[in-house]
N, C-alpha and C positions, 0 to 999 in steps of 0.2 A: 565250686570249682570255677575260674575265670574263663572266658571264653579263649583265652590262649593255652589255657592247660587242656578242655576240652580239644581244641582242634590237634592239637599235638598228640595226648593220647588215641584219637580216630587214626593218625596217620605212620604212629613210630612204629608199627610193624611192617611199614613199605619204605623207611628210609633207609639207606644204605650204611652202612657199621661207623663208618668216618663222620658221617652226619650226626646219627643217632647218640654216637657217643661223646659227640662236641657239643650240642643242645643237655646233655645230661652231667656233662660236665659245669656248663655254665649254672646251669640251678642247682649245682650240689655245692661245688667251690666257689660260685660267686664271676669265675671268668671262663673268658673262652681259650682251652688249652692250644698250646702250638704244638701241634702233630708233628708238622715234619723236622721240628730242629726241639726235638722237649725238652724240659730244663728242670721243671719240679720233678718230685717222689711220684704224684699223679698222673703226671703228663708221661712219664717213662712206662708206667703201667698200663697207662692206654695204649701204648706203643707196642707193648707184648702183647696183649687182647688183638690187637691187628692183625701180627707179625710173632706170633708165638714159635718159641723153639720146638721143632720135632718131639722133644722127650717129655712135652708138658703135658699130652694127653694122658699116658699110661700111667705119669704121678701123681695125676690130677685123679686118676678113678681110684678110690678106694680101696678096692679091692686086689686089683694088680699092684698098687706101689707095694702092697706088705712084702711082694720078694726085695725090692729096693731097699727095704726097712731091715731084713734081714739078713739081708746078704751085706748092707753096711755096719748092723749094729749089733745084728742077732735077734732070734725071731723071739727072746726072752720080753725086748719088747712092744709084742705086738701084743694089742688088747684081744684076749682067747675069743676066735670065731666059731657061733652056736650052729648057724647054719648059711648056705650061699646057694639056695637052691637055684636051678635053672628056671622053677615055675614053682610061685607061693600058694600052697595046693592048704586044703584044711588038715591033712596028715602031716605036715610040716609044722601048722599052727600045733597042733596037737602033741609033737613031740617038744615042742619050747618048753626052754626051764618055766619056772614059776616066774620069773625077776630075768628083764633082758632089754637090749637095745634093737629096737628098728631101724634101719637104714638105705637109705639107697645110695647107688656108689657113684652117681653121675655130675652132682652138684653139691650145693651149699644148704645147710638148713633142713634136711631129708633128715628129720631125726625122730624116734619117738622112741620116750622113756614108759616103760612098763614094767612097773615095781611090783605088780601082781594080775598075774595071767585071767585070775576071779573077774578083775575088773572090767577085763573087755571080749573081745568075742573073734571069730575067725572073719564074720563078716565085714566087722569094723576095720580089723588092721587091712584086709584085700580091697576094700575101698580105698581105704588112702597109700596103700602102695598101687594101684591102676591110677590116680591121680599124680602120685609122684615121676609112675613111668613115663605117663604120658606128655609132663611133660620137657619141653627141649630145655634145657640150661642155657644150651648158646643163645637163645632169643632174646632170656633176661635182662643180659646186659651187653652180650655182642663178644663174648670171651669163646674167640673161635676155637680153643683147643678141647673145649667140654664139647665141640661136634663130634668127635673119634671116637668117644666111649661108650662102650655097649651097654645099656642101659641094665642094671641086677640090684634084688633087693636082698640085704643081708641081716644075719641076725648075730650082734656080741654081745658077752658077758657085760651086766651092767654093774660100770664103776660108782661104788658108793663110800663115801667118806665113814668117820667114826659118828655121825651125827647124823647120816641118812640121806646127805645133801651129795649131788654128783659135785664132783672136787673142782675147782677154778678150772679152765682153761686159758695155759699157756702160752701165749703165742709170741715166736720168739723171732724177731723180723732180722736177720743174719743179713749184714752188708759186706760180702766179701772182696776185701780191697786187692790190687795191684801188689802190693808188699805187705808184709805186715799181719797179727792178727785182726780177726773180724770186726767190724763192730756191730754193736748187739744192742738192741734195744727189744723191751718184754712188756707188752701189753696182758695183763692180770683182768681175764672177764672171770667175774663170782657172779653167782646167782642166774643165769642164763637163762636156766629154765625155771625159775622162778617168777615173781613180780616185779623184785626192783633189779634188773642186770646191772654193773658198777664194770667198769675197766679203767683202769690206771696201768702207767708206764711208768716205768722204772728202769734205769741203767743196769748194765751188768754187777755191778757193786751193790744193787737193790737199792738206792737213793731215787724216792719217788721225785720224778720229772713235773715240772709244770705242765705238762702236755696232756690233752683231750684229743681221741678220734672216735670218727663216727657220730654215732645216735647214743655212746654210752654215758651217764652221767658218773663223776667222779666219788667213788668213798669217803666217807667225812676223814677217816682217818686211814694210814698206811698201814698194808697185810704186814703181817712179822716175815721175817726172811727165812723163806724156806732151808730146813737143815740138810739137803742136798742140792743146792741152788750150783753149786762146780760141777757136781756131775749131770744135772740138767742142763748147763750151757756145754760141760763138754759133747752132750748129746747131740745138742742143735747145731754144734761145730761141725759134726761130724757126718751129720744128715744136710747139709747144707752146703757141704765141699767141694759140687761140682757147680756151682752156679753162683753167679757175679751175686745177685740176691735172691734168697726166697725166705715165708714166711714157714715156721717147724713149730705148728703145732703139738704140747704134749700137756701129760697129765700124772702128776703125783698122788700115788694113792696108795693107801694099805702097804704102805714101806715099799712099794716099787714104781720105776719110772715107765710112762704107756706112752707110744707114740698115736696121736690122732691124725694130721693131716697134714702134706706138704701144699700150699699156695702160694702160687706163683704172681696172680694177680687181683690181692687183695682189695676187696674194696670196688673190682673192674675200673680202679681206677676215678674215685669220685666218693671216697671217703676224705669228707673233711678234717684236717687236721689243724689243730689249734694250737699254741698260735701260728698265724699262716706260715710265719717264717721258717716254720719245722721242715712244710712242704718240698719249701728250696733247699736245705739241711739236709735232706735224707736225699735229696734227687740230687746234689753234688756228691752224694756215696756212691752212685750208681756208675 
């Protein structure tokens, strides 16, 4: 590590959110964003982590948006909740299916896939949900609307494909224009929790994009076209109606559509996207 990465990690938990997220801006995308007048996809996201809408907390937590989900679309699809205790007690472990999902409902990434209960213990999963509570999401990256939510560890049905693998994740980035229908563009993560993750974009017609984001490397070749691909974007039209953009997470499986996650500020704003000029693309949708 350079002595300038050093001194900067000693010091980025006393910078202030404006600062912090302009230094992380510059080492992720390469420049320094303009805050007060933004203009890229990244720069506008930074601008909601600042300056987030009232309604992004209770979307943002996991466990409160599923009325959001049902009361837009029907609670048919929400992925069936095992348990949402108020305290992860060993009688709680004890009553889990055999096969299920860990979760916490406060940030990104709180996930743990348990395909067999044999394999691990009461003590193991209450260790890493005391580490997930403890800790803050807002710190991560500075995405002030994850400070509101009451921190809870939940447990759902885990989704498994015909093959044993949890199904892609969806993510369906909804740019809600002035006039007009939306435009949509669909980032395809396979493999997530596996070894090699792959994401590709694709337009609403499934024509894979030249476009790269993030850390994902691209698939030698393009997914086949999902055979309910209309009524998964009619989904993310529909979960996505009240906002200029958000990103609507979902998941096809076992012949039905599951909604996962609404995000508001993907990336916190310092996901690279290639080629650059996508960045300016997407932030003239905004």
């Amino acid at each position: 590590m350079t002595l300038s990465k050093t001194l900067f990690h000693s010091v980025r938990d006393w910078l202030p959110d404006n600062l912090f997220l302009s230094i992380y801006h510059r080492r992720r995308i390469g420049r320094f964003p303009r805050m007060r007048n933004p203009t890229t996809f990244n720069e506008k996201i930074l601008h909601r982590c600042l300056n987030p809408d009232p309604r992004y907390g209770d979307l943002s937590d996991k466990l409160k948006v599923r009325d959001y989900v049902a009361g837009k679309i029907g609670s048919e699809y929400l992925v069936p909740l095992v348990a949402a205790p108020e305290t992860f007690t060993e009688s709680v472990f004890d009553a889990l299916p055999q096969a299920f999902v860990m979760k916490a409902n406060h940030g990104s990434s709180f996930v743990k896939i348990v395909k067999n209960k044999a394999d691990t213990s009461f003590a193991e999963l209450d260790a890493l949900a005391q580490r997930w509570l403890s800790t803050d999401f807002y710190a991560v990256a500075r995405e002030r609307h994850y400070r509101t939510i009451d921190r809870r560890i939940f447990f759902e049905t885990l989704l498994l494909g015909p093959d044993g693998i949890v199904p892609p994740d969806l993510k369906f980035h909804v740019f809600n224009k002035q006039s007009g229908d939306p435009k949509i563009f669909l980032l395809v993560v396979t493999d997530r929790f596996g070894g090699h993750p792959r994401g590709d974009v694709y337009d609403e017609n499934w024509n894979r994009l030249d476009i790269s984001i993030g850390h994902y490397a691209r698939s030698p070749v393009p997914a086949p076209r999902p055979e309910k691909l209309d009524r998964l974007l009619s989904v993310a039209r529909q979960l996505a109606s009240d906002f200029e953009f958000v990103r609507v997470d979902l998941y096809d499986a076992n012949d039905a559509i599951y909604f996962g996650e609404l995000t508001f500020t993907p990336g916190a704003g310092m996901f690279r996207i290639r080629p650059d000029k996508v960045d300016y693309e997407w932030g003239r949708l905004m």
